[in-house]
C-alpha positions in Angstrom: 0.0 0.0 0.0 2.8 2.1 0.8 4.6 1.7 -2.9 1.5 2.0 -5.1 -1.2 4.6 -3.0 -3.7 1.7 -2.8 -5.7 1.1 0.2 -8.8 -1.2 0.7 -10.3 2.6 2.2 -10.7 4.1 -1.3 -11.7 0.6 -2.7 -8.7 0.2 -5.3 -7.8 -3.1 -3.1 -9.6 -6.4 -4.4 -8.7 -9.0 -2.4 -9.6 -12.1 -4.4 -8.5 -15.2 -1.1 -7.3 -17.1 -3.6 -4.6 -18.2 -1.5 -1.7 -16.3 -3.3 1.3 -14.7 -2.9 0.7 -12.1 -5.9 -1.5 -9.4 -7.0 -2.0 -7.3 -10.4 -1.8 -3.6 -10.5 -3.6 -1.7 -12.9 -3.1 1.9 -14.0 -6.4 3.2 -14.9 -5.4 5.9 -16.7 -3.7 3.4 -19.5 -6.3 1.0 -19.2 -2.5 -1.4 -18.5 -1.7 -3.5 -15.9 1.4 -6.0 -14.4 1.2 -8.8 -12.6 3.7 -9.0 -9.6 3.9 -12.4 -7.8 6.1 -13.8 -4.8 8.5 -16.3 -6.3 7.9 -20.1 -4.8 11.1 -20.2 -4.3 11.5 -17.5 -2.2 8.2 -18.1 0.1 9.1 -22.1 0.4 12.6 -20.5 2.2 10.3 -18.4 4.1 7.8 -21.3 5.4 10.8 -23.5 6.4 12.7 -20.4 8.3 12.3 -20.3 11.9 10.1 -16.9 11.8 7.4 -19.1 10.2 7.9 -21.9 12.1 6.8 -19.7 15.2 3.8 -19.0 13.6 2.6 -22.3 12.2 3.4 -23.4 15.8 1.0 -21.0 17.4 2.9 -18.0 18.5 1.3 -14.7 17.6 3.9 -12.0 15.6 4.6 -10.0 18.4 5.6 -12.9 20.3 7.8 -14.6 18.3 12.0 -13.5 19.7 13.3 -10.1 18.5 16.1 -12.0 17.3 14.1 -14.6 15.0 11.7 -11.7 13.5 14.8 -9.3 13.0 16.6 -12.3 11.2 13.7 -12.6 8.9 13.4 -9.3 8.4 17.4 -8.2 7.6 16.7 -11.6 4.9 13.8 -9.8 3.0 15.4 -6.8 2.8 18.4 -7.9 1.6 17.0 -10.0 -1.2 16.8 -8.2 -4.8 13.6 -7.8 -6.4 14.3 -10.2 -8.8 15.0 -12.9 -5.9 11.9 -12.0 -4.6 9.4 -11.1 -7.2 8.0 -12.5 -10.3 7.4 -9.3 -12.6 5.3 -10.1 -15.9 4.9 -8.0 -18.4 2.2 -5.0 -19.0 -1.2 -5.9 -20.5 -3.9 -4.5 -21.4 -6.5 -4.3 -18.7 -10.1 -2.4 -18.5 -11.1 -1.7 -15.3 -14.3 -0.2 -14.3 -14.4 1.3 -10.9 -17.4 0.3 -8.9 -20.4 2.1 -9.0 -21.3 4.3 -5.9 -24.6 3.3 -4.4 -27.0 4.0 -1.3 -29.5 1.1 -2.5 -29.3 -1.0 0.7 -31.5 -3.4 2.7 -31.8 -5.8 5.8 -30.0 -9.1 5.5 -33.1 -11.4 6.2 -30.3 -13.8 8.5 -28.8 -11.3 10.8 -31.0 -7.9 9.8 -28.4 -5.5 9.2 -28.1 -3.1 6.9 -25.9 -3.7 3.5 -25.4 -2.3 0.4 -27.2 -3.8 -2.5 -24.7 -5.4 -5.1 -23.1 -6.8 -1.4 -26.2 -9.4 -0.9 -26.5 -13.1 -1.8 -29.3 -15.6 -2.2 -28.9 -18.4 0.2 -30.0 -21.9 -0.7 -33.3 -21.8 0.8 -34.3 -18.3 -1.3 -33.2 -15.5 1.9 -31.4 -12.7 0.6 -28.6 -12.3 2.8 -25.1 -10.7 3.6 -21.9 -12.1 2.6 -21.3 -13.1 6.1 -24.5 -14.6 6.6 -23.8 -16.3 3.4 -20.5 -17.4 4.3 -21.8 -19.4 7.7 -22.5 -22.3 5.6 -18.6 -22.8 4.8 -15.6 -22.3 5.9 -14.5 -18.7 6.0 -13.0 -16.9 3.6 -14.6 -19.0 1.2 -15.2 -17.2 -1.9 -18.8 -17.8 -2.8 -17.6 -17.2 -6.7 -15.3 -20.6 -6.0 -18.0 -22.8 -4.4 -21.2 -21.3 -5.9 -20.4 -20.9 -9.1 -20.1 -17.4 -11.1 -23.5 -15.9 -10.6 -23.3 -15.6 -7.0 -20.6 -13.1 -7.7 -22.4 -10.8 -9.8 -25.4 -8.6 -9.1 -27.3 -11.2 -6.9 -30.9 -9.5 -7.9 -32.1 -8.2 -11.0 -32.8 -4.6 -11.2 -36.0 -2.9 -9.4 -36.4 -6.7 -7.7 -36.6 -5.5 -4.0 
């Protein structure tokens, strides 16, 4: 967030939990975008280091030794880019910011308010949060994953509620 001006705040942050180390920026402005990735290599040295191996174990961040986190730490920002990274090349990419909206209602699970294009229909026919939606797996399933593609689009027709 700090390199690119990004920030899930202003919406220009997509996380996708597909369980990756990578993401694609996109300059709007050029309708052109890169994909940047973590390079396996590079992440299967950081799963077997003993920073990691804190944390698979159970020990929160701020708990694991100074030492161990500082050794990680001095490692990752000693590394090039290019031993970190995977950098393709530009593409062409249109993106289309998402529309603003005030068209809310009441999740019929848990009753509160959400923004319209937010809602899901759940498998008995309730129009629900994504939350409420979610309960039935295990989070952060991504209902596009398990549901299949319409469950991530508009869930409701037009006018519908």
């Amino acid at each position: 967030m700090l390199a690119t001006g990004c920030t899930y705040g202003k919406g220009n942050i997509h996380k996708l939990f597909w369980g990756k180390w990578a993401l694609t920026l996109v300059d709007k402005r050029t309708s052109r975008a890169i994909r940047a990735s973590m390079r396996p290599e590079a992440m299967e040295r950081a799963l077997e280091g003993p920073f990691l191996k804190q944390r698979l174990a159970g020990v929160l961040p701020s708990n694991v030794p100074q030492d161990i986190a500082q050794e990680q730490f001095d490692g990752i920002v000693a590394a090039s880019d290019e031993g970190l990274f995977t950098i393709g090349e530009p593409f062409k990419f249109q993106w289309s910011p998402p529309p603003t909206t005030f068209q809310v209602m009441r999740c019929e699970s848990c009753g509160e308010l959400t923004v319209l294009r937010h809602m899901r229909v759940s498998d008995e026919g309730k129009r629900v949060c994504v939350g409420c939606a979610r309960s039935a797996f295990d989070y952060p399933t991504d209902l596009a994953l398990t549901r299949g593609p319409e469950h991530h689009q508009w869930p409701f027709p037009p006018n519908s509620h």
